[in-house]
C-alpha angles and dihedrals in degrees: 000000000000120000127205138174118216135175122233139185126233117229134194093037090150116058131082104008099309096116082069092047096049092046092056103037114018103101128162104281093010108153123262139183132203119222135187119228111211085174098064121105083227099079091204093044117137115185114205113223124206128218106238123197120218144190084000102320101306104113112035109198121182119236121201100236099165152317126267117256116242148184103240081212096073107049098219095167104050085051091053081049089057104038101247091121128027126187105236093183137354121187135159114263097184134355119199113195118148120185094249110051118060095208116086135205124223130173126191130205107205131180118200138183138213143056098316100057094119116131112269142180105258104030102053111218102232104258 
């Protein structure tokens, strides 16, 4: 199968204490995982988790800091459902929180695999 690595933007930073999280945490190549949410009240919503170390290191929790922007048009989600496409890795490429500002920006990298691993709009095919 065909693999394919893609940047993505993280929407929705701001809300509910993830600025803090991001601020803390969100390091180039930190680890991320992309999660649907099939309680969201968006149907083709997918969070992004980030791998958290704790107590040095010792206990890595995950922390919800956003959902993937997306183009309604491509249906991304209901292709990772049916197995079509399948996230091999996700990681953060850069992470943009200053003091100040209480949106962050936060940029994956995140390489799939499967049938469906053609450029598209909302998801920007690395150059």
């Amino acid at each position: 199968m065909a693999r394919r690595t893609y940047s993505a933007v993280v929407a929705g930073t701001a809300l509910g204490g993830r600025s803090d999280l991001i601020k803390a945490f969100a390091r180039q190549g930190a680890e991320v995982q992309l999660r649907r949410e099939a309680a969201s009240k968006h149907p083709e919503a997918i969070g992004v988790w980030l791998r958290c170390p704790r107590f040095w290191g010792l206990w890595k929790t995950w922390a919800h800091i956003g959902f993937v922007e997306h183009d309604g048009e491509q249906h991304w989600a209901h292709k990772m459902d049916t197995g079509r496409l399948r996230v091999v890795k996700a990681w953060v490429h850069s992470a943009h929180a200053p003091l100040e500002h209480h949106r962050p920006k936060v940029l994956l990298r995140v390489t799939f695999e499967g049938e469906d691993t053609r450029q598209e709009t909302a998801w920007r095919p690395m150059a």
